[in-house]
N, C-alpha and C positions, 0 to 999 in steps of 0.2 A: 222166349220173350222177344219181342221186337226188336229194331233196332232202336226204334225212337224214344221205347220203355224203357230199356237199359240207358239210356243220355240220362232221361231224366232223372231215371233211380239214382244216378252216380251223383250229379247236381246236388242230389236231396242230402246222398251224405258227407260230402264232400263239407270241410271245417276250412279253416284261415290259419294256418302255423305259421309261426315267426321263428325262421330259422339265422344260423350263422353263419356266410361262406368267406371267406379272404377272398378283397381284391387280386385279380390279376396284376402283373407286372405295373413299376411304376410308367408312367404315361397311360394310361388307361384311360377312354373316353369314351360314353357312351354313345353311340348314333342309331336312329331311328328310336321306334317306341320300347316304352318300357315296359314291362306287362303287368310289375310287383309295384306297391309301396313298401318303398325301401327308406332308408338312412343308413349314411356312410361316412365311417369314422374311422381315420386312420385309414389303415389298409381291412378291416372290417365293413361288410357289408351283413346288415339286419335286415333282412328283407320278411314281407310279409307273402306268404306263398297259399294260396286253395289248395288243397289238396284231400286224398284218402287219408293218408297218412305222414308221420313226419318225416318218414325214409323217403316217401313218393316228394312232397316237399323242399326234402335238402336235394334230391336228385334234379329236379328241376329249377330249382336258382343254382345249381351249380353247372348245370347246362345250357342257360341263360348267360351266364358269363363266360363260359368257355366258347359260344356258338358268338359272342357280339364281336367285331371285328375293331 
């Protein structure tokens, strides 16, 4: 399959999970863009994530918060 066919197959099934990750450390700010709709309560973060699946999901809001400075 191409490259360009596999993009869009993955596109096609890729869902919207709302997952749970804990804020990092208190002082925590975000800078630059944010890629998720999120809401953040407490030290809770609900963020809404595209993904395959819900593991792929938690893995990337949770490397979203660990990669923002």
């Amino acid at each position: 399959m191409s490259d360009y066919r596999e993009v869009i197959d993955r596109a096609r099934r890729m869902q919207d999970f709302q997952v749970q990750v804990e804020v990092p450390a208190e002082g925590f700010r975000f800078t630059g863009v944010i890629p998720y709709d999120m809401e953040i309560v407490g030290r809770q973060a609900f963020v809404t994530v595209p993904a395959l699946s819900i593991e792929e999901a938690v893995q990337k809001a949770n490397e979203f918060f660990q990669n923002t400075p």
